[in-house]
C-alpha positions as CSV (number, residue, x, y, z in Angstrom):
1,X,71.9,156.0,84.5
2,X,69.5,158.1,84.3
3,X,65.7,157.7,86.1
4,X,63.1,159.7,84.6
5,X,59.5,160.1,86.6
6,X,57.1,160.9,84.3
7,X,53.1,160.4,83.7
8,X,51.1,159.4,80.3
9,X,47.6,159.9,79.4
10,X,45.7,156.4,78.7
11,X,42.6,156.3,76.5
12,X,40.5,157.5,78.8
13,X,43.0,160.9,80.0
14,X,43.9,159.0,83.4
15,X,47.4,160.1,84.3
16,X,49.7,156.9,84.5
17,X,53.1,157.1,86.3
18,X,56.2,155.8,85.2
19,X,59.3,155.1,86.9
20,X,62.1,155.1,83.5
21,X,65.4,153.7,84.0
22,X,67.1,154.6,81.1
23,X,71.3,154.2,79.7
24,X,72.4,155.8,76.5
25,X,72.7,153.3,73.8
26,X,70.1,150.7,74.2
27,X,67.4,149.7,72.4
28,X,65.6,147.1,74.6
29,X,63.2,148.4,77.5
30,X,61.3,145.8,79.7
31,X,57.7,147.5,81.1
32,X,57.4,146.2,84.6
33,X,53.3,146.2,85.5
34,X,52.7,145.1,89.4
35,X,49.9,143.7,90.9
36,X,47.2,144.8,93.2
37,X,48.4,146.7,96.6
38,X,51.4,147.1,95.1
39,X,53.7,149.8,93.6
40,X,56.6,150.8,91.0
41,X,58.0,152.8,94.3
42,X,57.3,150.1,96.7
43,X,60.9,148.7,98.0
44,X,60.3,145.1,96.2
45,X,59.8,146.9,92.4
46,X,62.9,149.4,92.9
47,X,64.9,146.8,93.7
48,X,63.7,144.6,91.2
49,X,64.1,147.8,88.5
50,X,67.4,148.1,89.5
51,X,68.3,144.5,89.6
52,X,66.9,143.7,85.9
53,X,68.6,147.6,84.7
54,X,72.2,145.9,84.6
55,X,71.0,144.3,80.9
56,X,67.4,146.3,80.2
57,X,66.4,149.9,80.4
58,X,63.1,149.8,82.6
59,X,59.8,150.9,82.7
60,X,58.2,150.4,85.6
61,X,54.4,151.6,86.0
62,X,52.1,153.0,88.5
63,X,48.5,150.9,87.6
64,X,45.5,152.8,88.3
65,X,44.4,153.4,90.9
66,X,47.9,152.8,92.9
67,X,50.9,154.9,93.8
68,X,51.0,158.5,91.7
69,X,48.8,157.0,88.9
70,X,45.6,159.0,88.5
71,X,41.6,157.1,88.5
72,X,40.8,153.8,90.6
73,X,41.5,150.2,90.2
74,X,39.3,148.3,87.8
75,X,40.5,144.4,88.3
76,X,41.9,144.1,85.2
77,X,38.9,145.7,83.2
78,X,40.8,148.7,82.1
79,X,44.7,148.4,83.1
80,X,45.5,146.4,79.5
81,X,44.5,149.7,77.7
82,X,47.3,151.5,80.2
83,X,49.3,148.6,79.3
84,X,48.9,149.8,75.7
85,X,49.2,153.3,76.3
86,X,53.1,152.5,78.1
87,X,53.8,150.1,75.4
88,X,53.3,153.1,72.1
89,X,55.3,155.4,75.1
90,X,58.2,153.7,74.3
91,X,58.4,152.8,71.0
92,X,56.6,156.4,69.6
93,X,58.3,158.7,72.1
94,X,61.3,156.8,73.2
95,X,61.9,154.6,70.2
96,X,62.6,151.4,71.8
97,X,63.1,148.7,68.8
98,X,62.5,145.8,71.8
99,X,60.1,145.9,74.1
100,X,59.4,143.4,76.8
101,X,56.4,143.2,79.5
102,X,56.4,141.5,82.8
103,X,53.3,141.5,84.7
104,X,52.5,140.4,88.5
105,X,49.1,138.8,89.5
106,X,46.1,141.1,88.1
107,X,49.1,143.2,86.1
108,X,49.7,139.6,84.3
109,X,46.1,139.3,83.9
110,X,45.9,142.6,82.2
111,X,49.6,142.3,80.4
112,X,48.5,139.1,78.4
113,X,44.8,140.9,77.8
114,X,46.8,143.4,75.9
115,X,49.5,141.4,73.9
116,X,46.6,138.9,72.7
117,X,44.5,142.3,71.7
118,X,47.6,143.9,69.9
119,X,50.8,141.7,69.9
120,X,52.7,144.9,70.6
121,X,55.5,143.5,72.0
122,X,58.6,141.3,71.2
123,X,58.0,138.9,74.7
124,X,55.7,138.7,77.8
125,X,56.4,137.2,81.2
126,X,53.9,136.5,83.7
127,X,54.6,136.0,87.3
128,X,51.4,134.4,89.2
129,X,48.8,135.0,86.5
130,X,45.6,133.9,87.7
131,X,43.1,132.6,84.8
132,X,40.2,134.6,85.5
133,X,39.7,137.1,88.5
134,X,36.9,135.5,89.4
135,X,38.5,132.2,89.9
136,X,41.2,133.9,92.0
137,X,41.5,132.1,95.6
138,X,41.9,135.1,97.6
139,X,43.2,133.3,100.6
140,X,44.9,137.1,101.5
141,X,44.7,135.9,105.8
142,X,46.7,132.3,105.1
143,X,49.7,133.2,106.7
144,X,51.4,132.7,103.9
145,X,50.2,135.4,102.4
146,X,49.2,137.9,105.5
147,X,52.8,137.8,106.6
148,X,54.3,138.5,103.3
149,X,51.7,141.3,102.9
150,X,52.6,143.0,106.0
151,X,55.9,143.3,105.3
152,X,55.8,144.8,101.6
153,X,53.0,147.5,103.2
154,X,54.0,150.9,102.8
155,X,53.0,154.6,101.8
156,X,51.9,152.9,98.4
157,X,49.0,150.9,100.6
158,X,47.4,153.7,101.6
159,X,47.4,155.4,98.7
160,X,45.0,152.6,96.8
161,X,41.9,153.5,94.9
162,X,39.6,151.2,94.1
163,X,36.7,150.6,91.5
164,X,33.9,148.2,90.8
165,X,35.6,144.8,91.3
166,X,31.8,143.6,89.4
167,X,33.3,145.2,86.3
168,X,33.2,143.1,83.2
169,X,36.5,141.9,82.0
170,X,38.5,140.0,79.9
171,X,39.7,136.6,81.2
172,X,43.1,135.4,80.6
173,X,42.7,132.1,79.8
174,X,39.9,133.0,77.0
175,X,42.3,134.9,75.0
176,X,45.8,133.4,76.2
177,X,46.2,131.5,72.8
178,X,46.0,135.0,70.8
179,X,49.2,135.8,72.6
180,X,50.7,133.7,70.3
181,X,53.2,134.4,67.7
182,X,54.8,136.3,71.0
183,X,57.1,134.3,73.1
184,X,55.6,133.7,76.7
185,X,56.9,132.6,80.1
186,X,54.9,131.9,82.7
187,X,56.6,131.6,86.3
188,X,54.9,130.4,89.3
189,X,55.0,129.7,92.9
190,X,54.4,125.9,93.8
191,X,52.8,127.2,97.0
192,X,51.5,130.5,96.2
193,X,48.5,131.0,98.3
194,X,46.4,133.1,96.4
195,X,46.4,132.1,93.5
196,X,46.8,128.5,92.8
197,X,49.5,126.9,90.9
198,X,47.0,125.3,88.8
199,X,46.0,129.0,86.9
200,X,49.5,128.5,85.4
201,X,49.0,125.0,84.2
202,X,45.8,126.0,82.4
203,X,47.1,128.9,80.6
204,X,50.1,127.3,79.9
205,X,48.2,124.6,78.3
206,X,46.0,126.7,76.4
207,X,48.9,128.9,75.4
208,X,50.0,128.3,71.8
209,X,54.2,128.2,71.6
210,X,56.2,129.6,71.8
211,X,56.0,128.9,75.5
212,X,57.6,128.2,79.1
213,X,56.5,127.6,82.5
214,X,58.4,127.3,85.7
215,X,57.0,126.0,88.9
216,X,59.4,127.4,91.6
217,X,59.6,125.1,94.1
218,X,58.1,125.9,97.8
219,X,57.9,129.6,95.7
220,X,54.6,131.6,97.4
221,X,53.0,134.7,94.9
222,X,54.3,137.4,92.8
223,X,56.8,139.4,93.9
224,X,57.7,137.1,96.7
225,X,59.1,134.9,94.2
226,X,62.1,137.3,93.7
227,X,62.1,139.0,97.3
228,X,63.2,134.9,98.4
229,X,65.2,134.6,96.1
230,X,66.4,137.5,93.7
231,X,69.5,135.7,92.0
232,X,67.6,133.1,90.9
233,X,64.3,134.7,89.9
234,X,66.6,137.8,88.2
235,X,68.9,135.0,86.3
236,X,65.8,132.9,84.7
237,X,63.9,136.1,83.9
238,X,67.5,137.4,82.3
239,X,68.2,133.8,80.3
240,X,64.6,133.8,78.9
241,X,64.8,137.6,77.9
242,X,68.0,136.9,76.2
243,X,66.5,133.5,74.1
244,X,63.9,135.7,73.1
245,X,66.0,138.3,71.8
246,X,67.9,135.9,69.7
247,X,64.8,134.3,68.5
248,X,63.2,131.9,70.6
């Protein structure tokens, strides 16, 4: 195995970092994009890089704004065009023939921004994707959420640059349906407390197919999902990812 840390430019020259878990031979990368306060260094996305490397070479990214990335975070009104610049990364420079994207929270909302803009890649998974980030219920003190936060904090929090929230952005659930012909499946937390488990009933609605959500039972947001339970969240991720190479 062989990890590579590396940067890219995005459209606008901001340096993006990449954590790139690469094995001779394959031709199938999944690019990981976190959420907001989070990291690809943070202990949750190594270990869920290293969990999904035993099938996939991984890409795991650094948004704006976060970790060794370069610039500030923009809510979701620039990351998709970072999205973009990882996605042409590794098909252009590292000639990936597959290419999958999983996004967390505000990295969903920018992940399925980008594949309904350009359809770039050969499957998308969403993991809490809210539908707008306006409409996103913050609830960050429930304890559900507080605790969970506390325990994921790390050198990455402090790190965090931040941008005009105000911004104007795209809104998932405007342009969800353009995802379409590209296979999506949207997982979710029955009791997330920030953002509501009814943002993934409305995009999966609007959604065209080929499409799947999962409700995970008593499952809170994001990355929690796996940290509770990582065989289960790492097999269903792995079973779709494999449909989907076969031809959903």
């Amino acid at each position: 195995m062989l990890i590579k840390n590396t940067t890219i430019e995005s459209f606008d020259k901001t340096k993006i970092a990449l954590n790139h878990f690469k094995k001779d031979g394959r031709d199938a990368v999944l690019i990981i994009c976190h959420g907001f306060a989070m990291s690809k260094d943070s202990k949750p996305f190594i270990a869920l890089s290293n969990d999904l490397f035993e099938l996939y070479d991984i890409i795991a990214i650094d948004q704006r704004g976060h970790g060794d990335s370069e610039g500030v975070f923009s809510f979701s009104a620039k990351e998709h065009e970072d999205v973009k610049a990882v996605i042409e990364y590794a098909k252009e420079k590292e000639n990936y023939t597959n290419i999958y994207l999983m996004g967390f929270s505000l990295g969903a909302a920018s992940c399925i921004i980008e594949v309904a803009q350009n359809k770039n890649v050969n499957g998308l998974i969403t993991i809490s994707a809210p539908i707008s980030f306006e409409k996103v219920e913050n609830r960050f003190f429930h304890k559900d959420a507080l605790i969970p936060g506390i325990k994921k904090s790390g050198n990455h929090t402090f790190k965090m640059r931040l941008g005009n929230m105000f911004a104007r952005k795209e809104k998932p659930i405007d342009v969800i349906d353009n995802t379409s012909p590209i296979p999506i499946l949207l997982i979710q937390g029955e009791k997330d407390p920030i953002i509501f488990k009814h943002h993934a009933e409305a995009l999966y609605e609007k959604a065209k197919d080929p499409k799947k959500l999962i409700i995970v039972e008593k499952g809170l947001h994001a990355e929690d999902l796996y940290i509770n339970n990582p065989k289960e969240f790492i097999s269903l991720c792995n079973s779709w990812l494999k449909e989907c190479k076969n031809g959903i």
